[in-house]
MOPAC internal coordinates of N, CA, C and O (Angstrom, degrees):
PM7 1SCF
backbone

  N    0.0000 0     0.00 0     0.00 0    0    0    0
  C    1.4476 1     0.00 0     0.00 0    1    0    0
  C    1.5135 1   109.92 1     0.00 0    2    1    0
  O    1.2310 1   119.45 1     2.04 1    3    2    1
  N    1.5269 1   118.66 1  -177.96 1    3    2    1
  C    1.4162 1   104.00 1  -174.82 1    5    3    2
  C    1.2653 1    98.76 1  -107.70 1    6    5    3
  O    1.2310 1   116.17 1     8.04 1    7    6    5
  N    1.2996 1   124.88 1  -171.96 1    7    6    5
  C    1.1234 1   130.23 1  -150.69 1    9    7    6
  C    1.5429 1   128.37 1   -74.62 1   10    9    7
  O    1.2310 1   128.06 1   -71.73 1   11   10    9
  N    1.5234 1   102.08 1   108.27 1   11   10    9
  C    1.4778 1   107.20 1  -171.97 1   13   11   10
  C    1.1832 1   149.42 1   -19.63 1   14   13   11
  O    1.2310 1   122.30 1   151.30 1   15   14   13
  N    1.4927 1   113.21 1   -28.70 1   15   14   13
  C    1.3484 1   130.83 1   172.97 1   17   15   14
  C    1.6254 1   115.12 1  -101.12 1   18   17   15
  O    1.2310 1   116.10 1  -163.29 1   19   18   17
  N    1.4768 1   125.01 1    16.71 1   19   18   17
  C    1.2593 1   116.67 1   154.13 1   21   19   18
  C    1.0239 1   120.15 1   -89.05 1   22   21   19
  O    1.2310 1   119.10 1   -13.52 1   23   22   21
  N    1.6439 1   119.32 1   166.48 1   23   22   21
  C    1.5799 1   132.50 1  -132.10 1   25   23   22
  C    1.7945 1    89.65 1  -104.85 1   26   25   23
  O    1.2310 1   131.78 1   -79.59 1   27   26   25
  N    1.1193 1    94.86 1   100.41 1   27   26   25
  C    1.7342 1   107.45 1  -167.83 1   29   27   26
  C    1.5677 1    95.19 1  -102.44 1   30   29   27
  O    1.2310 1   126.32 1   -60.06 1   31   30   29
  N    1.6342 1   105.45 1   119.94 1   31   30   29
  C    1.3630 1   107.76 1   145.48 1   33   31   30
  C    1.3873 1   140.42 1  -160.93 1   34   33   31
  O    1.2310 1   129.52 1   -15.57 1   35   34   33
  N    1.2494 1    99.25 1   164.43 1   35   34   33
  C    1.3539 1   112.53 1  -127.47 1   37   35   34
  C    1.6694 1   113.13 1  -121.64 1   38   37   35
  O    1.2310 1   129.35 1   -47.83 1   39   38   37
  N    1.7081 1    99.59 1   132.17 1   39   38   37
  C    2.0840 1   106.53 1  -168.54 1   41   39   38
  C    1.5371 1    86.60 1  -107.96 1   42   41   39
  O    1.2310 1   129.51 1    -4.18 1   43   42   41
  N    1.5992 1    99.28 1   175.82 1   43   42   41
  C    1.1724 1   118.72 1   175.66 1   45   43   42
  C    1.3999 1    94.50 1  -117.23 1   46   45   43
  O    1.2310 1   126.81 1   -21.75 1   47   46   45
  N    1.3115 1   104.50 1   158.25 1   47   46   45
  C    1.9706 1   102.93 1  -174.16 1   49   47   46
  C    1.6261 1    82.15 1  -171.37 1   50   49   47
  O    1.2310 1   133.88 1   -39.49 1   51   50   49
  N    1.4959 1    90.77 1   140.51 1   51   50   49
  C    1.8293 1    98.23 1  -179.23 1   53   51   50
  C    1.5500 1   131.24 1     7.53 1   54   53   51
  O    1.2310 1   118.24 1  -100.97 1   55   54   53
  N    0.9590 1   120.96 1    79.03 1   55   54   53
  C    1.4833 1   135.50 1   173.53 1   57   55   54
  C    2.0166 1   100.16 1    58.12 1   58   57   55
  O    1.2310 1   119.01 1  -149.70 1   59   58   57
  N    1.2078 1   119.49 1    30.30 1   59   58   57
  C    1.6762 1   126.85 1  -170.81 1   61   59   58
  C    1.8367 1   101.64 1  -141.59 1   62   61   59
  O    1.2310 1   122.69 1   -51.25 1   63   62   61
  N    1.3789 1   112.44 1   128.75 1   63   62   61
  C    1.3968 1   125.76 1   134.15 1   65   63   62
  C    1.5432 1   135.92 1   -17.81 1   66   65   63
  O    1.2310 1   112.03 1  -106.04 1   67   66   65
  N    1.1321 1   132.64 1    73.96 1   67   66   65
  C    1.3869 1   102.24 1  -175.15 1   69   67   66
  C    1.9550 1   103.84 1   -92.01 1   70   69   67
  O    1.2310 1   120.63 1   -45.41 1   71   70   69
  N    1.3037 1   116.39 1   134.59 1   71   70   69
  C    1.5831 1   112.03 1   177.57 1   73   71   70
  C    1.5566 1   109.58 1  -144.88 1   74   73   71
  O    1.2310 1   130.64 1   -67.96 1   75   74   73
  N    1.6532 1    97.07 1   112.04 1   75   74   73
  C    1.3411 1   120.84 1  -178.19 1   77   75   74
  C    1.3924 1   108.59 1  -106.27 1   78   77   75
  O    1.2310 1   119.94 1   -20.91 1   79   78   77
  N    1.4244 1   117.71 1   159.09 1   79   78   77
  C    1.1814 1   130.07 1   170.48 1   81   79   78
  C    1.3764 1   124.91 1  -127.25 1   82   81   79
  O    1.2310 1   116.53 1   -88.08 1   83   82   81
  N    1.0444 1   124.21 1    91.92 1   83   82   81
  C    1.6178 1   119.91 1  -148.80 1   85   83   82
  C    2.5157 1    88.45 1   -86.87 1   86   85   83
  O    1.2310 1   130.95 1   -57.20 1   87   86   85
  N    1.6344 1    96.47 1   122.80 1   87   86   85
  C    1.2954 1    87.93 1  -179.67 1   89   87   86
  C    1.8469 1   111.46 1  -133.69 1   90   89   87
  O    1.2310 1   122.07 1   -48.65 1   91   90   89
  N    1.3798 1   113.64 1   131.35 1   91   90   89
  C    1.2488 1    87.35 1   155.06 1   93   91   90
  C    1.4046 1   173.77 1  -124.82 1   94   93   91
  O    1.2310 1   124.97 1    -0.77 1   95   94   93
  N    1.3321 1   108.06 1   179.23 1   95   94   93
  C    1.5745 1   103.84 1  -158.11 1   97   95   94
  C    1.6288 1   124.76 1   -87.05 1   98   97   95
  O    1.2310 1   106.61 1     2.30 1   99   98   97
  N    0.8592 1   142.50 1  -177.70 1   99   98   97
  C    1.0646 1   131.18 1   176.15 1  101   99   98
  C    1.1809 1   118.80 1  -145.23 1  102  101   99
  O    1.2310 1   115.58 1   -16.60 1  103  102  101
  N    1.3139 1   126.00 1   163.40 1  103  102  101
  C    1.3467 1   132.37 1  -172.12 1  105  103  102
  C    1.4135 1   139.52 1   -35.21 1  106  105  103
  O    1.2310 1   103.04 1     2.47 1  107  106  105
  N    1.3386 1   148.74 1  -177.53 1  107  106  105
  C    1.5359 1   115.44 1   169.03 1  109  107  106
  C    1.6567 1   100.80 1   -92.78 1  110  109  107
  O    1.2310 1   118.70 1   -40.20 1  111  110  109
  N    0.8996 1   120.08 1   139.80 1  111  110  109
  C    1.8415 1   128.94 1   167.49 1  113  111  110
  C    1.2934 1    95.29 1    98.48 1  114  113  111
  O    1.2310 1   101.01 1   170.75 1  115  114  113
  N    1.2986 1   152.14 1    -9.25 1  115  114  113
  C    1.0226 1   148.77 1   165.27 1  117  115  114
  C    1.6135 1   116.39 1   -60.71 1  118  117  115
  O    1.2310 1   116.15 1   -44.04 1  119  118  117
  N    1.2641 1   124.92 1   135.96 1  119  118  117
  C    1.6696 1   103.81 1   165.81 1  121  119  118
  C    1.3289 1   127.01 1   -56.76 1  122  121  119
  O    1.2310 1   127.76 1   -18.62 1  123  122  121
  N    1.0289 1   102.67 1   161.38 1  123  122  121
  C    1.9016 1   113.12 1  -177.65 1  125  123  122
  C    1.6930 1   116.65 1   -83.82 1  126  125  123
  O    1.2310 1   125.32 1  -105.66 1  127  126  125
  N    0.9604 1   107.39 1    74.34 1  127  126  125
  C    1.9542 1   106.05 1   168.60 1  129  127  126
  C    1.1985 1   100.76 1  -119.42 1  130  129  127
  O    1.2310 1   134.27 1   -71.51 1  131  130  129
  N    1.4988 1    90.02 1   108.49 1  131  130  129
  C    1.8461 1   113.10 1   169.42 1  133  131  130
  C    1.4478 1   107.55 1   -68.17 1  134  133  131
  O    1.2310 1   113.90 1   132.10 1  135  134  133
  N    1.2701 1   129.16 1   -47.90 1  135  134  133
  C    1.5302 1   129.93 1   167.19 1  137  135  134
  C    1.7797 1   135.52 1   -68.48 1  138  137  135
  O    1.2310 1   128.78 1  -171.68 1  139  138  137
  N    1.3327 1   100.69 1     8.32 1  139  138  137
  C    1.6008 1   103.85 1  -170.61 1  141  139  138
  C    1.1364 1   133.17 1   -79.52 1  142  141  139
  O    1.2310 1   115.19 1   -60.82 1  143  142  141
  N    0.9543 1   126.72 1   119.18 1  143  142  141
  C    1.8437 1   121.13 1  -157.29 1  145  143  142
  C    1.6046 1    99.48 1   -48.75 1  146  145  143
  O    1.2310 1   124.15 1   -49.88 1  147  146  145
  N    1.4671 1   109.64 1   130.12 1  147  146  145
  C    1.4287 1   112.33 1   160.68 1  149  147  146
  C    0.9261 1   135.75 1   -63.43 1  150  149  147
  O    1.2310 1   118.54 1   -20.15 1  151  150  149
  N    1.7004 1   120.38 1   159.85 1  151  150  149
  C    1.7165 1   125.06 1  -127.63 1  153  151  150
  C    1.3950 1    77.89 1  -111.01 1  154  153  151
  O    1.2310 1   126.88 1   -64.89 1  155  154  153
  N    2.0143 1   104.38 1   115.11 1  155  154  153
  C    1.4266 1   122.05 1   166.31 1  157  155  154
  C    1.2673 1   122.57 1   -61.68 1  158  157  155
  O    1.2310 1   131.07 1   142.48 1  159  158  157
  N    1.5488 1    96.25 1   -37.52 1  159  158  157
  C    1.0728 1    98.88 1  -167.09 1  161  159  158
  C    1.9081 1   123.88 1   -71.81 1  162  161  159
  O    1.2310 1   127.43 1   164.13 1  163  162  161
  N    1.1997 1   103.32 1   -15.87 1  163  162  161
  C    1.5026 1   112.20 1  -161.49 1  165  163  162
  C    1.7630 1    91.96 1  -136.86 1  166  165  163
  O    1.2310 1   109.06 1  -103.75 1  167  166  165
  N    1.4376 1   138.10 1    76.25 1  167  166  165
  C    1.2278 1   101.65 1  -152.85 1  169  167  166
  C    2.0232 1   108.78 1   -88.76 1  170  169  167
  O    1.2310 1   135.18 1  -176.69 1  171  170  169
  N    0.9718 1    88.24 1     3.31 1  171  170  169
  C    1.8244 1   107.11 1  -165.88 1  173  171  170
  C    1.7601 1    84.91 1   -80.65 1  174  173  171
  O    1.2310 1   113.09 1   168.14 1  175  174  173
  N    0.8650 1   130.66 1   -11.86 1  175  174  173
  C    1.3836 1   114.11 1   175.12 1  177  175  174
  C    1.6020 1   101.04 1   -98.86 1  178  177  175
  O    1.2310 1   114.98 1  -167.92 1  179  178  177
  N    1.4557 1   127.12 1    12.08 1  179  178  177
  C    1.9400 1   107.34 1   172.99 1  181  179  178
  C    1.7532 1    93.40 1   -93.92 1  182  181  179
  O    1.2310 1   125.89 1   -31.63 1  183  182  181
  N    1.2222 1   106.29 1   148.37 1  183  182  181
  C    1.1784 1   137.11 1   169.94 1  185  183  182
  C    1.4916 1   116.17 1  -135.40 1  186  185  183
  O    1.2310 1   121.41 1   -41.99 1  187  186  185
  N    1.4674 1   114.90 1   138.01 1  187  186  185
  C    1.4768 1   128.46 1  -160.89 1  189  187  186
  C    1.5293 1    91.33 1  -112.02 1  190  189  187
  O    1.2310 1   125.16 1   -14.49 1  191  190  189
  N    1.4630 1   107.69 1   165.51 1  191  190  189
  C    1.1489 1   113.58 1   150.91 1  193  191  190
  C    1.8092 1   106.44 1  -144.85 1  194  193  191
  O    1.2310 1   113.62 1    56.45 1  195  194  193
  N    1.3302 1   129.67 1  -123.55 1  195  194  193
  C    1.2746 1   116.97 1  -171.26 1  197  195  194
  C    1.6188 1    93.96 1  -177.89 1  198  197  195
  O    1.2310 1   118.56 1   -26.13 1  199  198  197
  N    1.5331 1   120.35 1   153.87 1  199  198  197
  C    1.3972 1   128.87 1   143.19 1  201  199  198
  C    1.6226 1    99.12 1  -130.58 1  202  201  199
  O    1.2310 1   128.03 1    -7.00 1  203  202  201
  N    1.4688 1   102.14 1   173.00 1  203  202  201
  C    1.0928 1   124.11 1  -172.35 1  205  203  202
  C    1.6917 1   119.48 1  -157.38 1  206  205  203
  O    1.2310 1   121.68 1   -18.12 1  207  206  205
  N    1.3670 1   114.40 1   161.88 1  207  206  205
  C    1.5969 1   139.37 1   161.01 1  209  207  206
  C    1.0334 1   125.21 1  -140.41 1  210  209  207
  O    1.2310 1   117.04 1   -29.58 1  211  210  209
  N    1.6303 1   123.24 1   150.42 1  211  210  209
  C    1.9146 1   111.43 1   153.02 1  213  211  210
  C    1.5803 1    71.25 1  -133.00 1  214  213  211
  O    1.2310 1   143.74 1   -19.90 1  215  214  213
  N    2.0297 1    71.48 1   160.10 1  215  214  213
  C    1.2186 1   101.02 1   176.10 1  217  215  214
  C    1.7135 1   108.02 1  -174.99 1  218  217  215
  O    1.2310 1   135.88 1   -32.84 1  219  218  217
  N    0.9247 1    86.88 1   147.16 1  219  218  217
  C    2.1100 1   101.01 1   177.44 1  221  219  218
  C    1.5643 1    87.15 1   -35.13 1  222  221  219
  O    1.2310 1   134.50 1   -27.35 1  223  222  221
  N    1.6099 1    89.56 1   152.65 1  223  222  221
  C    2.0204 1    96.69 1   179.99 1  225  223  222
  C    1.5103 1    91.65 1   -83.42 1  226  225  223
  O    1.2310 1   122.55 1   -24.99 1  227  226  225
  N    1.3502 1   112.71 1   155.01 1  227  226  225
  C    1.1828 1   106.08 1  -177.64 1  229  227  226
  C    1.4703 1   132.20 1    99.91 1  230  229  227
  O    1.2310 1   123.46 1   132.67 1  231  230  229
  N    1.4999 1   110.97 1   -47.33 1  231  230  229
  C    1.2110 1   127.04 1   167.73 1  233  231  230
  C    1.9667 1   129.02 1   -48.69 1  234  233  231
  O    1.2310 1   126.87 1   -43.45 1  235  234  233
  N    1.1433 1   104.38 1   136.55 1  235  234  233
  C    1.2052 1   101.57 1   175.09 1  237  235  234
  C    1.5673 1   121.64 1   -89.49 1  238  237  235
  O    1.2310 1   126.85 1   -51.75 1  239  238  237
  N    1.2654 1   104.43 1   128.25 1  239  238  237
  C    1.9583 1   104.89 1  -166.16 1  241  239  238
  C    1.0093 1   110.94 1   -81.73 1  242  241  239
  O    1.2310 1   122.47 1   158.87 1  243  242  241
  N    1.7028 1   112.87 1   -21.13 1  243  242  241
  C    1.8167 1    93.64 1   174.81 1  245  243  242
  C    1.6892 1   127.22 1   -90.80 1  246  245  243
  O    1.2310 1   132.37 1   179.95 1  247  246  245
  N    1.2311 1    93.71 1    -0.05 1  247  246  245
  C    1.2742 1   103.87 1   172.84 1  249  247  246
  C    1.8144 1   111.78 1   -68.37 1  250  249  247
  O    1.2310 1   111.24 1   -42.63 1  251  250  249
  N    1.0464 1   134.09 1   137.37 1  251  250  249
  C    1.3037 1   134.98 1  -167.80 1  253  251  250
  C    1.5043 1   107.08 1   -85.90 1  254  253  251
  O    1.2310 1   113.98 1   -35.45 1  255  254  253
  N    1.2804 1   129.00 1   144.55 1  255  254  253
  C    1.5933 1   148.47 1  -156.80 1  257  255  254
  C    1.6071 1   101.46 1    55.30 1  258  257  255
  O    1.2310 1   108.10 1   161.35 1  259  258  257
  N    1.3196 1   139.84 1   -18.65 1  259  258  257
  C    1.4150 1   113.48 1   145.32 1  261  259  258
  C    1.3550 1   167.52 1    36.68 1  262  261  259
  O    1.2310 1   140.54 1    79.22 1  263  262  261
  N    1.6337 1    77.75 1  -100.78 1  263  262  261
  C    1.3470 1   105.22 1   172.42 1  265  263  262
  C    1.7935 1   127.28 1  -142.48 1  266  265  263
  O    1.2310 1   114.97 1   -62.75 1  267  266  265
  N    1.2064 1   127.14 1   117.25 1  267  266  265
  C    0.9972 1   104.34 1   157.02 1  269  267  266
  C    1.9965 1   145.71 1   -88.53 1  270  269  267
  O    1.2310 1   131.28 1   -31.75 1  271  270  269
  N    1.1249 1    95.82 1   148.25 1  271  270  269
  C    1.4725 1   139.57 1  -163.37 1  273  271  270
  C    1.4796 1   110.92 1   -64.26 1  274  273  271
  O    1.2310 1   119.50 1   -55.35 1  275  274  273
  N    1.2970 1   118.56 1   124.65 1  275  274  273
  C    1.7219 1   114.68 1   170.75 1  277  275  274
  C    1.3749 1    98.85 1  -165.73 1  278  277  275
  O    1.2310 1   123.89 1   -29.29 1  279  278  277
  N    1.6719 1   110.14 1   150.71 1  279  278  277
  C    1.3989 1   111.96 1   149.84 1  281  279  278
  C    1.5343 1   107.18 1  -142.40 1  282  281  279
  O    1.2310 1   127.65 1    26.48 1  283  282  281
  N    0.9951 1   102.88 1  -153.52 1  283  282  281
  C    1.6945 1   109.74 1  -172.14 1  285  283  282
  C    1.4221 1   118.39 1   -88.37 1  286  285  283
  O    1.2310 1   103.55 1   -51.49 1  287  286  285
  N    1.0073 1   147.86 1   128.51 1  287  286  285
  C    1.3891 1   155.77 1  -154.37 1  289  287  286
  C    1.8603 1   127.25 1   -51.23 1  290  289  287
  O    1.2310 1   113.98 1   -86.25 1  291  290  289
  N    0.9520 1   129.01 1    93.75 1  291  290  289
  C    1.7676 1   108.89 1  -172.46 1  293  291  290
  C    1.5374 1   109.69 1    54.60 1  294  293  291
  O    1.2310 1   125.66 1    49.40 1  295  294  293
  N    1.7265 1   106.72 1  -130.60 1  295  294  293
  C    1.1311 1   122.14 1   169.37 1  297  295  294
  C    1.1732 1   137.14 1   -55.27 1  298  297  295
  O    1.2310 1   123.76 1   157.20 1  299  298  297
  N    1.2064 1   110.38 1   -22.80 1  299  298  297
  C    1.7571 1   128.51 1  -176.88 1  301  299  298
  C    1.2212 1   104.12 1   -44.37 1  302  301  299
  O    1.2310 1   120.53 1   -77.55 1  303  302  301
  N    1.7515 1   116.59 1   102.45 1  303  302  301
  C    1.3509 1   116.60 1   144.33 1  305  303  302
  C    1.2016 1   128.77 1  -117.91 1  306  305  303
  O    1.2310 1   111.67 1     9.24 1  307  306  305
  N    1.3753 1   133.30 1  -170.76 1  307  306  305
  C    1.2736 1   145.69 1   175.94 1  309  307  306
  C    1.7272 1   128.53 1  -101.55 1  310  309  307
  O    1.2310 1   115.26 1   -24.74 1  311  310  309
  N    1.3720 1   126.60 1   155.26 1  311  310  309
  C    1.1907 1   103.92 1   156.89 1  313  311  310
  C    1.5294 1   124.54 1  -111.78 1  314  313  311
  O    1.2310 1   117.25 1  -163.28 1  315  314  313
  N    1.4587 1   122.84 1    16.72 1  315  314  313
  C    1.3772 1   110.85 1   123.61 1  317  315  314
  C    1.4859 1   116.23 1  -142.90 1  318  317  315
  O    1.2310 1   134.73 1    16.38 1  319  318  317
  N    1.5278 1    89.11 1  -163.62 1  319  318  317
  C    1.9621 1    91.75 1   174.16 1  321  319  318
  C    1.6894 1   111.71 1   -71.23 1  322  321  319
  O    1.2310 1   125.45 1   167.13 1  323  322  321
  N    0.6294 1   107.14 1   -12.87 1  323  322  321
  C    2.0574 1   102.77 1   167.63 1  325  323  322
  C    1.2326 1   116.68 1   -78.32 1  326  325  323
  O    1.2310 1   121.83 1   150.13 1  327  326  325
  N    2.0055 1   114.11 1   -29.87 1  327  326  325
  C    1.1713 1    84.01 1  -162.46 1  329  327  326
  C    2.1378 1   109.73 1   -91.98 1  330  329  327
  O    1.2310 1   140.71 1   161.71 1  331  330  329
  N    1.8080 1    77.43 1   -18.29 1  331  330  329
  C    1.5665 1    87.86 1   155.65 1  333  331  330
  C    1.3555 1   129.35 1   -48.87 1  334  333  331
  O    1.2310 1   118.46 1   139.49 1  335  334  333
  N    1.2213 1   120.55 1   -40.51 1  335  334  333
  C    1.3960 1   127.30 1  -170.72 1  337  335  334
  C    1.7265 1   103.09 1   -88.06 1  338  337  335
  O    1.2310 1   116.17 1   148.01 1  339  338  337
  N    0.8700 1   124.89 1   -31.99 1  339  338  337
  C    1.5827 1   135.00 1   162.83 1  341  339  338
  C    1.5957 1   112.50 1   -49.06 1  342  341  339
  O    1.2310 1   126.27 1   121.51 1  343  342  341
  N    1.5110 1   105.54 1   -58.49 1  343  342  341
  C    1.5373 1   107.49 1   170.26 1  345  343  342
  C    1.4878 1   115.21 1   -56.96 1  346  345  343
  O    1.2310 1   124.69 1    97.38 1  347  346  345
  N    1.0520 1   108.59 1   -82.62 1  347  346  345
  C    1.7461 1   117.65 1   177.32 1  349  347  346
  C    1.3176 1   111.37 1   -21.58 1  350  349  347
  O    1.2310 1   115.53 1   125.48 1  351  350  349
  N    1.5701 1   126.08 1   -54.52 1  351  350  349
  C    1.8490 1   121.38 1   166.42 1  353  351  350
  C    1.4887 1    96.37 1   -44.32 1  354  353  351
  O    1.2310 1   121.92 1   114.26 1  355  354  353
  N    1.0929 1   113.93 1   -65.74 1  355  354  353
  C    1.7537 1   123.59 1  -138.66 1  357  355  354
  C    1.9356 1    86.95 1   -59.49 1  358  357  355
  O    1.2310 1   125.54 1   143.52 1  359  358  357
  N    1.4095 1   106.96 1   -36.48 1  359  358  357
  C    1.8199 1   111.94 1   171.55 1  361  359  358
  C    1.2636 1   100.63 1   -40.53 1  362  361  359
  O    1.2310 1   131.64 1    84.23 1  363  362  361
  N    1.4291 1    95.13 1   -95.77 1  363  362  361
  C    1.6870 1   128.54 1   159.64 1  365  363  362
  C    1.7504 1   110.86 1    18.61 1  366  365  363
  O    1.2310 1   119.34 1   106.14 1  367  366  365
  N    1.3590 1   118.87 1   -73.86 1  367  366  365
  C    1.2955 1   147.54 1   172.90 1  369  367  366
  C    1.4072 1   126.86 1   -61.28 1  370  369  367
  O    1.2310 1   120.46 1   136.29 1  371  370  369
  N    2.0367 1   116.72 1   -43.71 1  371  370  369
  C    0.9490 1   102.77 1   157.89 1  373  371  370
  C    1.8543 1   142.87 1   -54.88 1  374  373  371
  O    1.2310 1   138.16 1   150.73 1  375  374  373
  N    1.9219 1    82.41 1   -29.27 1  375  374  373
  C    1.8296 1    97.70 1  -160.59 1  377  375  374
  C    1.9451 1    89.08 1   -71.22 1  378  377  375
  O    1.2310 1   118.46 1   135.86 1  379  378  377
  N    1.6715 1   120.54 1   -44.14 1  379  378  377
  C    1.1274 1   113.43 1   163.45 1  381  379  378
  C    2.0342 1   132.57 1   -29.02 1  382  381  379
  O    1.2310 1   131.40 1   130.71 1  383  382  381
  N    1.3646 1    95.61 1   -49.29 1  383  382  381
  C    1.6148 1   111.30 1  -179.42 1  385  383  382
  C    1.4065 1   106.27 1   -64.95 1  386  385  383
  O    1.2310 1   124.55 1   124.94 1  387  386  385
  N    1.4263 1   108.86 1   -55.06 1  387  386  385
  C    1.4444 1   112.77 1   174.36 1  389  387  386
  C    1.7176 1    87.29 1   126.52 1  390  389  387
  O    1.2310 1   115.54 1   156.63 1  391  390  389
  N    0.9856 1   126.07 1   -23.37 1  391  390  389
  C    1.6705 1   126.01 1   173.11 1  393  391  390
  C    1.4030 1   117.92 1   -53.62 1  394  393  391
  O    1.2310 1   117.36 1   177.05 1  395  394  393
  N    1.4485 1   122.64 1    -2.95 1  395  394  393
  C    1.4341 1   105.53 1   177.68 1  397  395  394
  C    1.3300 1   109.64 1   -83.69 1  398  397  395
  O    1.2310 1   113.70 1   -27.45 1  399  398  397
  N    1.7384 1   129.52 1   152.55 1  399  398  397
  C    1.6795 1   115.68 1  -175.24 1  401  399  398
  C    1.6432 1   108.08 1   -58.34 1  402  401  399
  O    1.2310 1   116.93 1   136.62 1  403  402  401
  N    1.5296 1   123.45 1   -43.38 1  403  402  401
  C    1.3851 1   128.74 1  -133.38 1  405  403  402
  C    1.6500 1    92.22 1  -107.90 1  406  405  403
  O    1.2310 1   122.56 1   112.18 1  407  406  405
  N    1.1485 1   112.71 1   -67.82 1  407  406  405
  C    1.8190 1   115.65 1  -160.82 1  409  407  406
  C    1.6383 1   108.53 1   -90.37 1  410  409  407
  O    1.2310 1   123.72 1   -24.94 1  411  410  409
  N    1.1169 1   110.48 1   155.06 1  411  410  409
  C    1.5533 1   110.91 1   170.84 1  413  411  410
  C    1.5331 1   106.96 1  -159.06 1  414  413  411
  O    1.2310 1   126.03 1   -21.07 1  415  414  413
  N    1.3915 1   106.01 1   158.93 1  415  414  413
  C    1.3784 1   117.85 1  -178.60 1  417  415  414
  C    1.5565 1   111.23 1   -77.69 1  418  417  415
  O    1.2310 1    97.05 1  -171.51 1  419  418  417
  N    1.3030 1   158.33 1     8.49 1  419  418  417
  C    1.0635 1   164.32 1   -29.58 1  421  419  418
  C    1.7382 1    92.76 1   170.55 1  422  421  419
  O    1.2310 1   126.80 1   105.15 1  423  422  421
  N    1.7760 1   104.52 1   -74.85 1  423  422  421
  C    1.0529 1   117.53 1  -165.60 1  425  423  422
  C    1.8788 1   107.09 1   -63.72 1  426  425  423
  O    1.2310 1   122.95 1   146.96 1  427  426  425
  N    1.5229 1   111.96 1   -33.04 1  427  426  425
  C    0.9923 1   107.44 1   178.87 1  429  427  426
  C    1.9450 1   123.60 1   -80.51 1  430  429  427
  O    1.2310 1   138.77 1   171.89 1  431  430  429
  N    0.9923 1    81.21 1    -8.11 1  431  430  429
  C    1.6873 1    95.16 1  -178.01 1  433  431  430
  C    1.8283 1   104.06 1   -90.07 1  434  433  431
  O    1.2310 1   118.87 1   139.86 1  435  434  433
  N    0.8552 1   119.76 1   -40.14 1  435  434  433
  C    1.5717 1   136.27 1   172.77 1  437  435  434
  C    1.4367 1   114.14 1   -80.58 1  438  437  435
  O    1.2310 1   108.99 1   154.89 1  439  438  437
  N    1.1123 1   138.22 1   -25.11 1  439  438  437
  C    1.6307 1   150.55 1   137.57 1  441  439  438
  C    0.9620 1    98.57 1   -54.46 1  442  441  439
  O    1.2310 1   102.72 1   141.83 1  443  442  441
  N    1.3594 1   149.29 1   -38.17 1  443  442  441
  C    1.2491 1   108.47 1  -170.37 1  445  443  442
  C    1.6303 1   120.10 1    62.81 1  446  445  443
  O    1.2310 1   136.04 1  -142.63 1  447  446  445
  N    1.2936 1    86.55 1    37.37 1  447  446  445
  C    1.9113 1   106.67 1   169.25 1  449  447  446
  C    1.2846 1    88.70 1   -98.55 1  450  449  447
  O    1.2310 1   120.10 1   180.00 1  451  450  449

């Protein structure tokens, strides 16, 4: 999973977990601090991005078959943490429906996690 101490939160949606982490990102050539207080001064330069899981309530994510795994695409950012956190559910929810192309809840429902 990603890193434990980001500000994870978390819906319930059809009998599944949804847990996003809305974080942000920063520029290209810039260093990487996912946790750094955003830039007051300039605020049109923060950009979000997001990770994510579902998983049975209850379930443990680092345990492997679990949980499944998502974040936000390449470059894909946001211009803030809502709207990041808006996407990542709306992720979150598809892989639940079964409408997302790539991930699905499938393996965890058939495990018998």
């Amino acid at each position: 999973m990603a890193d434990e101490t980001a500000p994870w939160e978390t819906v319930d949606y059809e009998g599944f977990e949804i847990h996003v982490a809305p974080l942000q990102k920063n520029a290209p050539g810039e260093t990487n601090e996912f946790n750094a207080p955003p830039n007051t001064a300039n605020p049109a330069k923060n950009r979000y991005t997001y990770v994510g899981y579902v998983c049975h309530p209850g379930a443990d994510p680092s345990i492997p078959g679990h949980a499944v795994s998502f974040h936000a695409d390449g470059e894909e950012s946001f211009a803030s943490r809502d709207d990041a956190l808006y996407e990542g559910v709306h992720v979150g929810r598809s892989i639940v429906e079964g409408t997302h192309p790539d991930l699905t809840v499938l393996p965890l429902v058939t495990g018998g996690v």
